[in-house]
VOTORGU-116236 format. One record per atom (N, C-alpha, C, O): x, y, z; residue in one letter. Coordinates in steps of 0.1 Angstrom, whole numbers, plus 2048, in hexadecimal, padded with zeros to 3 digits. Layout:
# VOTORGU-116236
XYZA/...
***
This chain:
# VOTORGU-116236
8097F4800X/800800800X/80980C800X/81480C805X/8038197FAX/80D8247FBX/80782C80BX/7FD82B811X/81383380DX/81883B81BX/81B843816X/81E84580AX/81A84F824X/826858821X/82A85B82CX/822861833X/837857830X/84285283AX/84F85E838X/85286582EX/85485D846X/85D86484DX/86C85D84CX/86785284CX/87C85B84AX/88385384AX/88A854857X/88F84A85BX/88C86085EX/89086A864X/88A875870X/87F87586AX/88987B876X/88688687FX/89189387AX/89C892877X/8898A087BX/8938A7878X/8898B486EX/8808B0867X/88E8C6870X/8848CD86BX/8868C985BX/87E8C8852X/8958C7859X/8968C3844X/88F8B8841X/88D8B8835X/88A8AD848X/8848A4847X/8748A583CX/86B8AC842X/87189F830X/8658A3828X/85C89982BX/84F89A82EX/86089382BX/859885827X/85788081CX/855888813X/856872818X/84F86C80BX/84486980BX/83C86C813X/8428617FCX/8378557FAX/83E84A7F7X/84884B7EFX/83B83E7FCX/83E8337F7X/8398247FCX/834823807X/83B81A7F5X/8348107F8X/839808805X/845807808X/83080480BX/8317FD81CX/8267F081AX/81D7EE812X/82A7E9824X/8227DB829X/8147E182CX/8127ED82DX/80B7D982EX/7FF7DB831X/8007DB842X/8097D5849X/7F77E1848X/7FA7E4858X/7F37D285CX/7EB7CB856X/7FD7CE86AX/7F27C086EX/7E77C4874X/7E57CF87AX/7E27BA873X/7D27BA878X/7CF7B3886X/7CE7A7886X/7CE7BB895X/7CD7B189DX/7BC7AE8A1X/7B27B389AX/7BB7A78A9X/7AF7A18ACX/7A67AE8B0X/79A7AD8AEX/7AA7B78B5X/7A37C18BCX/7A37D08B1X/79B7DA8B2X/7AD7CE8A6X/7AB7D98A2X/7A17DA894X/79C7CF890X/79F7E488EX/7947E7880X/7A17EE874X/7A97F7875X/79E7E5868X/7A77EB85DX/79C7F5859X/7907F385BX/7A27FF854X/79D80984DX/7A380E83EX/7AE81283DX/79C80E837X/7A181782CX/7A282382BX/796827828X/7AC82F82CX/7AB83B82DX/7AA840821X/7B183E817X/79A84B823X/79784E81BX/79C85F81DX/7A1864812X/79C864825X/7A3872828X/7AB87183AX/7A9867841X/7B287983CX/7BE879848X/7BF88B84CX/7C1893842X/7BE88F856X/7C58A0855X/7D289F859X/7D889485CX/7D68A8859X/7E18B385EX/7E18BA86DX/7D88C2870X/7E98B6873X/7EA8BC882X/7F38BD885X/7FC8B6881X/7F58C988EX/8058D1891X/80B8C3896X/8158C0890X/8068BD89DX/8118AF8A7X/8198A7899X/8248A1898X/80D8A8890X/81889F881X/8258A687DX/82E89F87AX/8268B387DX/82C8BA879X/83A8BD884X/8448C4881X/8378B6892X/83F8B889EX/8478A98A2X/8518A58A9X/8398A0899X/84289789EX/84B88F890X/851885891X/84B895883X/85589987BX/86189F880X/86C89B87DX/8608A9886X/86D8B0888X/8748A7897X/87F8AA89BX/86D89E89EX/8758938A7X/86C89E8B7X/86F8988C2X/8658A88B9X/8628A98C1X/85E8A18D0X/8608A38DDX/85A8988C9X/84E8898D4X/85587E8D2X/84F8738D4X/8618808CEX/86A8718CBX/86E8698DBX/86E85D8DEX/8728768E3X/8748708F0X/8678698F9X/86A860900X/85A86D8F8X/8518688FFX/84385D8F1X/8398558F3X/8498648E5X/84185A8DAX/8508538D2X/8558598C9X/8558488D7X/8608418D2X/85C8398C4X/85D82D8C2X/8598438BBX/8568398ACX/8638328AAX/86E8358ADX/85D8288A3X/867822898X/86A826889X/860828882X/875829884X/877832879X/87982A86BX/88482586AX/871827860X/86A83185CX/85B832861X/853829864X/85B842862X/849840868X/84584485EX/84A84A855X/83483F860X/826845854X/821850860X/82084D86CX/82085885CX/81B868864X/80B86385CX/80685D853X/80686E86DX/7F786C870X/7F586C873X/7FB86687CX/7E6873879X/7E0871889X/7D087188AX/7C9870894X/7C987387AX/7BF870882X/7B686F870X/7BA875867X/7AC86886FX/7A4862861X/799862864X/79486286FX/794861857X/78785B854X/789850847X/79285183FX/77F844847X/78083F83BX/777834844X/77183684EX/77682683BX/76981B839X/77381083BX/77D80F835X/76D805848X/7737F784BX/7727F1841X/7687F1839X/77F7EB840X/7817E383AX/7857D383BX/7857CA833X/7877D4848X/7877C684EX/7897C6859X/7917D085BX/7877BE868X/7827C0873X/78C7B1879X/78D7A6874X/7917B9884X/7977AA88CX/79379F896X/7907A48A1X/793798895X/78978989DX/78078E8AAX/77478C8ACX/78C7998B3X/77F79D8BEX/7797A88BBX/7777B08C4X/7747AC8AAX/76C7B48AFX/7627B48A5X/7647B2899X/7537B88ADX/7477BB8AEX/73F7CA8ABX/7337CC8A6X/7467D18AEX/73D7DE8A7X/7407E889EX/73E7F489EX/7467DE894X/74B7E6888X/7467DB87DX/7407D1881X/7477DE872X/7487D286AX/74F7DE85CX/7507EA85DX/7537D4850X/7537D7847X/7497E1842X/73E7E0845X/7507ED837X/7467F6831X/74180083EX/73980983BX/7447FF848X/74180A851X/74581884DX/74D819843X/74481D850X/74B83084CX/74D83085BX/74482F862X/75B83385FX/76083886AX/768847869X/767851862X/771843875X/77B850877X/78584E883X/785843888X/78B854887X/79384E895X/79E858894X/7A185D889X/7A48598A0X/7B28588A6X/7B78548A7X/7B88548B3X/7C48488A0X/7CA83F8A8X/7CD83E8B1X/7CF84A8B5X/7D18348BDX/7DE8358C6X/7E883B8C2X/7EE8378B8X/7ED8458CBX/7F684C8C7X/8078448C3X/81084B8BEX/8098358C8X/80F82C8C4X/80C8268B7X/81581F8B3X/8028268B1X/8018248A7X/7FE82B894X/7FB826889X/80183B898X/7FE83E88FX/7FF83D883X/802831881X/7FF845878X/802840866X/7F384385FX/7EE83B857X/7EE84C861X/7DF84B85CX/7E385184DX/7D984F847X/7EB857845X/7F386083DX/7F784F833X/80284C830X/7ED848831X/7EB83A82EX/7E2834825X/7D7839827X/7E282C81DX/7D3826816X/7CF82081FX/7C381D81FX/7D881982CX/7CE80E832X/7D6814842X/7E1819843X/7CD80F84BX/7D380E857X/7CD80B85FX/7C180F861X/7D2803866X/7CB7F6872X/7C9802880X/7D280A883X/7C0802886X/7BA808897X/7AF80189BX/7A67FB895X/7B18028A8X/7AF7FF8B6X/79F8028B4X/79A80D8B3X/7997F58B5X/78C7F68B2X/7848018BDX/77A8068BAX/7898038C7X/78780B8D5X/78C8198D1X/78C8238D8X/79081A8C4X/7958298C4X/78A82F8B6X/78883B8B5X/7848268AEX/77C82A8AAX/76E82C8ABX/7688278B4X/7678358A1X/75783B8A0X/75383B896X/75C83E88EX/74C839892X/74183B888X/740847880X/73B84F888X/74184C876X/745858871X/73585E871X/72B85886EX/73786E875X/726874876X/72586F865X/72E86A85DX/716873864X/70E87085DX/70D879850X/70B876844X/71088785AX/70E88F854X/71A89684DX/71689D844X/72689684FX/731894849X/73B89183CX/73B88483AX/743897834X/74888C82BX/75288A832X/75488E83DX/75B87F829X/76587882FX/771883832X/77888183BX/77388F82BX/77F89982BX/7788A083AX/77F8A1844X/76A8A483AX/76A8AC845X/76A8A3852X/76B8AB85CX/76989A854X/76C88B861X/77688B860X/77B88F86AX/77C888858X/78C88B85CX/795892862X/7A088F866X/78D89F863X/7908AC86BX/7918A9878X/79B8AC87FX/7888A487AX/7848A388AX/78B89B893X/7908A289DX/78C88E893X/79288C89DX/79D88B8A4X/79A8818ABX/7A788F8A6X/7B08978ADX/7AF8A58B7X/7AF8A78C3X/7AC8AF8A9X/7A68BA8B4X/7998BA8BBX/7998C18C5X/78F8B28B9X/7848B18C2X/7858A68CCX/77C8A58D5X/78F89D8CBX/7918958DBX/79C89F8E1X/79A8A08EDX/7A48A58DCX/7AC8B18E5X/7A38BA8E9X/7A28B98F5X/79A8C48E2X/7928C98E8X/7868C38F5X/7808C98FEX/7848B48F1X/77D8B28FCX/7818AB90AX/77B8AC914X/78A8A7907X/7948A2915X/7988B2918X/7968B4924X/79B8BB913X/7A28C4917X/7968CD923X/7988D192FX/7898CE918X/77F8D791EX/7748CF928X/76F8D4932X/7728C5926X/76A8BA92CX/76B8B0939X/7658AE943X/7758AB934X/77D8A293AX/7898A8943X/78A8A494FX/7938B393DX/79B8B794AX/7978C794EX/79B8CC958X/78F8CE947X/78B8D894DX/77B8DD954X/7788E795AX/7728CF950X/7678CA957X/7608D3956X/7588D495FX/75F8E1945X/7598EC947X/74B8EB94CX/7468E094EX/7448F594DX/7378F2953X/73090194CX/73790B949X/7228FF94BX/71D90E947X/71F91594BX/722913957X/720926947X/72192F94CX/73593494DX/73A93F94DX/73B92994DX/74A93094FX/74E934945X/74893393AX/75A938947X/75E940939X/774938938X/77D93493EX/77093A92CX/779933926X/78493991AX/78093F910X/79093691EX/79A941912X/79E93590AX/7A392C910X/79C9348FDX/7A092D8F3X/7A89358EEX/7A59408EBX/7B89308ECX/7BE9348E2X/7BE9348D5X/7B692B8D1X/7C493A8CCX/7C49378C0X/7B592F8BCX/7B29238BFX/7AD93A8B6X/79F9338B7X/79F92E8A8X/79A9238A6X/7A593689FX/7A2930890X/7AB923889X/7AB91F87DX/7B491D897X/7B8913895X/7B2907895X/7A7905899X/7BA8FB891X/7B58F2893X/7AB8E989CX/7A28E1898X/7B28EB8A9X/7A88E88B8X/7A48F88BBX/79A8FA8C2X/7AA9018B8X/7A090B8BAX/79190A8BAX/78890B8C3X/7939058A9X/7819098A5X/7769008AAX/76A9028AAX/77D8F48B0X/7748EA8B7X/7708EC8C2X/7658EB8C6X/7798F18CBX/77C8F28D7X/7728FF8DAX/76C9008E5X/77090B8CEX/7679138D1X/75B9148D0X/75491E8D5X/7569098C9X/7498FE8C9X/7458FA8D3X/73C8FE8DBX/74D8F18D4X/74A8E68E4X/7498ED8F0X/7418EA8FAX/7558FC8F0X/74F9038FCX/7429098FDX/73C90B908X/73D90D8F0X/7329158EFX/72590B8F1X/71B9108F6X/7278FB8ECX/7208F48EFX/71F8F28FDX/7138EF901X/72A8F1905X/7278F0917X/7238F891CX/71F8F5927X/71F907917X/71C91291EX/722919923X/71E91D92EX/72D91E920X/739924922X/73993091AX/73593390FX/740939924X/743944919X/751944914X/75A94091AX/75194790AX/75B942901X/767950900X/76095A902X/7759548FEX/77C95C8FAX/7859558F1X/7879498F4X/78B95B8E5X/7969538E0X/7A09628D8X/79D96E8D8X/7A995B8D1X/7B39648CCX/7B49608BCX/7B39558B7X/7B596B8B5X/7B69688A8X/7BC9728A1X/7C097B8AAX/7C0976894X/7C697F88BX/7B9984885X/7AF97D884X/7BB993882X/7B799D87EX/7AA999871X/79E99D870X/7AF99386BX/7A698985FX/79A97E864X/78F97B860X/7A097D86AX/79996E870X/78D97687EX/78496F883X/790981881X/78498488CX/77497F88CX/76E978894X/76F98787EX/76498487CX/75E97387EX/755970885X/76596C878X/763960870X/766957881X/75F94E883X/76E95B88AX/76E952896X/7619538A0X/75B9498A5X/7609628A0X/7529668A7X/74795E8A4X/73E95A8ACX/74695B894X/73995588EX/73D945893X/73393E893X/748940896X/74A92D89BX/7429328ACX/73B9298B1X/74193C8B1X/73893E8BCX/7439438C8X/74193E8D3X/74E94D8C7X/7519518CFX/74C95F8D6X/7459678CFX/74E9618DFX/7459678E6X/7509788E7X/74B9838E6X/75E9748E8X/7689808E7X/7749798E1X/77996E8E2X/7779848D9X/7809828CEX/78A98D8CCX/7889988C8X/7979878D2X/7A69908D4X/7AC9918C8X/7AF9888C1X/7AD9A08C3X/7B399E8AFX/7C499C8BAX/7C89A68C1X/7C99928BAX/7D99948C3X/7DE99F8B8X/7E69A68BEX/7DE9A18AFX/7E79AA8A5X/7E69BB8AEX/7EE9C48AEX/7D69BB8B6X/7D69C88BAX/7CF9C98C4X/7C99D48C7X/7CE9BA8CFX/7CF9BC8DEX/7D69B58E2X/7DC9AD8DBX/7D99B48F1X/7E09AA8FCX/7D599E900X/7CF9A290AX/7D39968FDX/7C898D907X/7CC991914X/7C399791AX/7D798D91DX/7DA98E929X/7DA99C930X/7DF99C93CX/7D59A792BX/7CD9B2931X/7C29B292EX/7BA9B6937X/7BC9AF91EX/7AD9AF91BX/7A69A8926X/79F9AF92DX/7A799C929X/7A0991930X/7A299293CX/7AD997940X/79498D946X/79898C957X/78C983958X/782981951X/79397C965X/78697396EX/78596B968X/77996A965X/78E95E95EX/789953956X/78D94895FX/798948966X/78093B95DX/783937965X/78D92795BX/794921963X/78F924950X/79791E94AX/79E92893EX/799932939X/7AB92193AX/7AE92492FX/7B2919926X/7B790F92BX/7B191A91BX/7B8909913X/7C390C90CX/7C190D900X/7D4910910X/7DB913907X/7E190E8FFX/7E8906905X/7E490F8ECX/7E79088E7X/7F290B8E1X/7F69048D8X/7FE91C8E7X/80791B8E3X/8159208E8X/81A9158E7X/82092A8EEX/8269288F1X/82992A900X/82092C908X/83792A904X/83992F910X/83393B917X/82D93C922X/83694590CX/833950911X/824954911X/81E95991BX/81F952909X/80C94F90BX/80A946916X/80094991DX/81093E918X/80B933924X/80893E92EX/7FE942934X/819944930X/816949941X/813952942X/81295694EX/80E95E936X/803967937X/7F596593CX/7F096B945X/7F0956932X/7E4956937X/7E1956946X/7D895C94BX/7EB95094FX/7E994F95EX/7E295F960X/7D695F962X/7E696995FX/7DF97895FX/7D4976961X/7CF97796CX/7CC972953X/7BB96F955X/7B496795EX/7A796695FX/7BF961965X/7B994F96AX/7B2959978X/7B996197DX/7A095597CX/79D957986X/7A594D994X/7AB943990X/7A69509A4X/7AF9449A8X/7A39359A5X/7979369A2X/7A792D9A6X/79D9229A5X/79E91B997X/79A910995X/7A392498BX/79F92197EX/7AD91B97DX/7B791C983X/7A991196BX/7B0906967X/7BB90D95FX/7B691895CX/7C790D95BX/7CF90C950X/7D490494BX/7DF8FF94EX/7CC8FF93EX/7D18F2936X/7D68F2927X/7D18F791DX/7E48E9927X/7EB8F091FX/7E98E0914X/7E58D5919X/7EB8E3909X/7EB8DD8FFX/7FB8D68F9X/7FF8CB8F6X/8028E48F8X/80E8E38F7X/81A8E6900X/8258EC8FFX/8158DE909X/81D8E0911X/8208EB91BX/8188F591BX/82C8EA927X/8358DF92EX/82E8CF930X/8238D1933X/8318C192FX/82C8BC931X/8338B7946X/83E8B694AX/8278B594BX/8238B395BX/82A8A595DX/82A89D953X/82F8A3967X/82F895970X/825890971X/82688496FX/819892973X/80A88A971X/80B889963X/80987D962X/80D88E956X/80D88694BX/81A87E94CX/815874948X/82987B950X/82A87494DX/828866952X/82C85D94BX/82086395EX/81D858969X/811855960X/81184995DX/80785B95BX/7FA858950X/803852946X/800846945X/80E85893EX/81684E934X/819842934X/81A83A92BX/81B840942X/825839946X/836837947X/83C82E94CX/839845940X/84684793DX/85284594CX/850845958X/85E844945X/86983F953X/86A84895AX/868853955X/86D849967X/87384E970X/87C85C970X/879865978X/88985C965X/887862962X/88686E954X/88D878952X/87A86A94DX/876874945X/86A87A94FX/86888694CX/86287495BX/85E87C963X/86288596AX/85C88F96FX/86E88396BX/877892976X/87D89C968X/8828A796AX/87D89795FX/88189E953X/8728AC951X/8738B794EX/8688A5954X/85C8AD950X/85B8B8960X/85A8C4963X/85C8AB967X/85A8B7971X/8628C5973X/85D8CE979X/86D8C696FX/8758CF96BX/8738D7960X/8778E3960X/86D8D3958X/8668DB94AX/85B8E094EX/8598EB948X/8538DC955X/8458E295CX/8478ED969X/83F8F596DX/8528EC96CX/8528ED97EX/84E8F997FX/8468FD987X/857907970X/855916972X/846919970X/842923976X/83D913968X/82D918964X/82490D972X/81A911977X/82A901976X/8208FD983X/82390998EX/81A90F994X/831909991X/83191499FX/82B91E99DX/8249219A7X/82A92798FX/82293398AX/81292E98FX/80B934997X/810924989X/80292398AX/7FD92299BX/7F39279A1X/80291D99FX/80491A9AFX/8019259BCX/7F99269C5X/80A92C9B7X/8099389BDX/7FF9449BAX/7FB94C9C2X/7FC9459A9X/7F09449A6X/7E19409A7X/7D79439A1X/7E59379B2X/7D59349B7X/7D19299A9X/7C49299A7X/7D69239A2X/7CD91C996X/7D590E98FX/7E190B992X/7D090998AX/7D78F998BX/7DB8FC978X/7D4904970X/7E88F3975X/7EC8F196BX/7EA8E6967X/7ED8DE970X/7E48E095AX/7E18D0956X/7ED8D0946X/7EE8DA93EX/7F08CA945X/7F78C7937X/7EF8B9930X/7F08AD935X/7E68BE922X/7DE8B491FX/7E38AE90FX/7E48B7907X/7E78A290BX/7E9898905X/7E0893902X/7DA88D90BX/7D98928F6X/7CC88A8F1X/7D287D8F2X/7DE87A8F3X/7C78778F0X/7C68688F1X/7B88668E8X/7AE86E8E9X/7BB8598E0X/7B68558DAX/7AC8518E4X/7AE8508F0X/79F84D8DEX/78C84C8E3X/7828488DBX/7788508DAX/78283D8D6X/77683C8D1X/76B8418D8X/76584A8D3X/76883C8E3X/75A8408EBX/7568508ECX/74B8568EBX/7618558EDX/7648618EFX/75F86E8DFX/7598788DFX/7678658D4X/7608668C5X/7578668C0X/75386C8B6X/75085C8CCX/73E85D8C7X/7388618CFX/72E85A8D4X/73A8698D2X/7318788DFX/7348808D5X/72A8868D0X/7428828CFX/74088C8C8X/73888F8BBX/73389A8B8X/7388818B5X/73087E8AAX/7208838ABX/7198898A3X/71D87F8B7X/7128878BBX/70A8968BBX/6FE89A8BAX/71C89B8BDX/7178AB8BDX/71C8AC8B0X/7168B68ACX/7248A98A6X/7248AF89AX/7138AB895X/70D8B5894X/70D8A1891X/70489B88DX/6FC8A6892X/6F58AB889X/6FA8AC89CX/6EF8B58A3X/6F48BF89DX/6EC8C789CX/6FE8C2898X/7018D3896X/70C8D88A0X/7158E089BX/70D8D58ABX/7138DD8B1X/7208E08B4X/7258E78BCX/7288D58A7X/7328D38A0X/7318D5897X/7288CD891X/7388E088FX/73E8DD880X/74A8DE87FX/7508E7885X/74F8D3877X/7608D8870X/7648E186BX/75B8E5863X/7708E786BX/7778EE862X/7828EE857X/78E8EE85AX/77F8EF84AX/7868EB841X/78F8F4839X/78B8F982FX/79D8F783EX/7A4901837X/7AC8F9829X/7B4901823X/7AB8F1825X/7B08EB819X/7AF8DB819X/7AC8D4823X/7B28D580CX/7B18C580AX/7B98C67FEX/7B88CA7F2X/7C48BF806X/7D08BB7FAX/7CE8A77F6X/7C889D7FBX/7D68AA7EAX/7D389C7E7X/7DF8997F0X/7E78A07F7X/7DE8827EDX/7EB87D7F5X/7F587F7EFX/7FF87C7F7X/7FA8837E4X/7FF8887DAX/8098947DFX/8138977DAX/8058997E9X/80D8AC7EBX/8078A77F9X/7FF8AE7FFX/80A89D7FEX/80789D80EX/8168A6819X/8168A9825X/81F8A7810X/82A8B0813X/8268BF816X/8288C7820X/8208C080CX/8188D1808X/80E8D2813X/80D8DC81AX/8078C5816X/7FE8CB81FX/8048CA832X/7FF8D083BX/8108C3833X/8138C683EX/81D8D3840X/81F8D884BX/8238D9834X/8298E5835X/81B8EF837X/81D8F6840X/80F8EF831X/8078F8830X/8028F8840X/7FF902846X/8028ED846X/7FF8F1855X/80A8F785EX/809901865X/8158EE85BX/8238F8862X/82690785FX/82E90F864X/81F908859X/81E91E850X/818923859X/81A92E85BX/80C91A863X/80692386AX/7FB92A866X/7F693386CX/7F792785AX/7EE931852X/7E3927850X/7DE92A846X/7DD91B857X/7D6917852X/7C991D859X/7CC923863X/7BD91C858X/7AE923860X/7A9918860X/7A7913855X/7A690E86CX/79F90286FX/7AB8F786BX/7B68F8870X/7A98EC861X/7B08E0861X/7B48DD84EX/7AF8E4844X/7BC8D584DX/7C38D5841X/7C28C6844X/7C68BF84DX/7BD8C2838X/7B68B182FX/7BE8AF823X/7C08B681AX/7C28A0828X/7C789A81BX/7C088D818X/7BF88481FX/7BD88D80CX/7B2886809X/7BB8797FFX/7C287D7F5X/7BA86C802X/7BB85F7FAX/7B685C7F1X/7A985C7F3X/7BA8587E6X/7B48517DAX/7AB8467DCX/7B083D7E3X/79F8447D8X/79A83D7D8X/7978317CEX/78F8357C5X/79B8207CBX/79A8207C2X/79A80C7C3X/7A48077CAX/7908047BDX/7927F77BCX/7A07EE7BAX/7A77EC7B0X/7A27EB7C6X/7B27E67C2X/7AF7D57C8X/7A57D47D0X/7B57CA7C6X/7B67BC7CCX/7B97BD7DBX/7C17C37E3X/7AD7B47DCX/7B17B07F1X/7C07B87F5X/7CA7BC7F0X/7BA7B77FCX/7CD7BD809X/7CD7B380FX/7C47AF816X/7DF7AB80BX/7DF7A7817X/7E57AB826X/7EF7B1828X/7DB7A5830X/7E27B0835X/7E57A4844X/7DB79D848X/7F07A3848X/7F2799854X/7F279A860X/7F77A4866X/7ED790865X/7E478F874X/7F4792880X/7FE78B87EX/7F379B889X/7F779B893X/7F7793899X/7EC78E89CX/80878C8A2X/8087848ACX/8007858BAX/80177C8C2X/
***
């Protein structure tokens, strides 16, 4: 089957296309045929070797993180998929390669693709909307009425994340460029920072979460806005000693983190407000709650381009530019080809 694989870590690093083995099939997992795959900053970070110390791939990798496409064959234990299904998923983050014609996941990590959807716009989704919902749901437990700073709103978990808050009842704030104002307000934000020509961290007061998705120095601003009591949860980092003991990573890459965390936890500490560092994880169950709210409306994707697999290069540069508004799709050829074989896992 064709790929398009990494040989290397490293920013000169492009990637190819080229032919690879069929993924095995174990008892528990669902093959799929990918019919479209997006683009997400983590593809583009864990090309350059970013996540190599705590995501130990084997080299050459198939880059990927998250599809849509139709089973194509199902492993002995499992039951609620079958062939010809239309799904979507996240892999395990140990197993990625969705940037694939075929790739085997964790029947537990998949859902059922909404209904209402095509296959390029499902594709979009799952990554930034299990980040968004562990982030806002799950570790920041929003509840109606609180108010919430989304960064970077016209990005990729931006534009979900500004949904899902507005769906909990939240008031929403986020940051965007000068262009992009109008067009964020209408995803349902409530206050909209042009950063080109304010500060968030004097604009805003009294929030009781923030979700940040980018650097140091934004991180320890936001603390400014944090009411005491309220969450700061970071996306990208420092990552926490409670994430590494959740990894299960050694001993010590945990005192390695705790060290990388130590200057934004004591900040937050003495600040009166707790720091979380969130890491998606793959969810099927979790996938189909969301399926729910896109199906209702209360989700829509966002589609800033759809490159063929062809210029899957082009479309991971087009996300690293930083210029993308919502998510960037690369879509698979679709086309009658002979059985795959594809072999069973020990």
């Amino acid at each position: 089957m064709k790929a398009f694989l990494i040989d290397r870590y490293g920013k000169k690093e492009t990637g190819h296309i080229d032919d690879v083995p069929a993924p095995a099939l174990r008892d528990d997992d669902v093959l799929i045929r990918v019919h479209a795959a997006s683009v997400n900053a983590l593809d583009t970070k864990i090309r350059r070797g970013e996540f190599k110390v705590i995501l130990p791939y084997r080299l050459p990798l198939i880059l990927g993180n998250d599809l849509a496409g139709t089973v194509e064959r199902v492993g002995a234990g499992v039951s609620q998929f079958k062939p010809g299904d239309e799904v979507y998923a996240r892999p395990d983050d140990d197993r990625i390669g969705t940037f694939a014609e075929f790739i085997a996941v964790s029947a537990a990590s998949v859902a059922l693709k909404p209904h209402n959807l095509t296959m390029m716009e499902a594709a979009s989704l799952p990554l930034v909307a299990l980040t968004a919902w562990q982030a806002l749901v799950e570790t920041a437990q929003l509840k109606p009425g609180q108010k919430v700073f989304i960064q970077a709103g016209s990005g990729g978990v931006g534009t979900v994340a500004i949904q899902l808050a507005k769906h909990l009842g939240a008031f929403v704030a986020t940051t965007t460029s000068t262009p992009n104002v109008a067009w964020v307000k209408d995803l349902g934000a409530d206050v909209v920072i042009d950063y080109r020509q304010q500060d968030f961290a004097t604009a805003l007061r009294d929030y009781d979460v923030v979700l940040n998705s980018l650097g140091k120095d934004e991180l320890e601003r936001s603390l400014q806005i944090l009411k005491p009591g309220g969450h700061l949860i970071s996306i990208s980092g420092p990552p926490t000693p409670t994430f590494a003991t959740a990894r299960g990573l050694a001993w010590p890459l945990k005192q390695v983190m705790r060290l990388l965390s130590r200057g934004i936890r004591g900040k937050a500490k003495r600040k009166g407000v707790t720091y979380s560092f969130v890491f998606m994880r793959a969810d099927g169950a979790q996938l189909g709650t969301i399926t729910s709210l896109v199906e209702s409306g209360a989700i829509v994707p966002v589609i800033d381009r759809v490159f063929p697999f062809e210029d899957t290069q082009g479309a991971l540069a087009h996300v690293e530019s930083g210029r993308a508004k919502g998510k960037v799709v690369v879509e698979l050829p679709q086309f009658d080809c002979p059985p795959l074989h594809v072999p069973s896992s020990p």
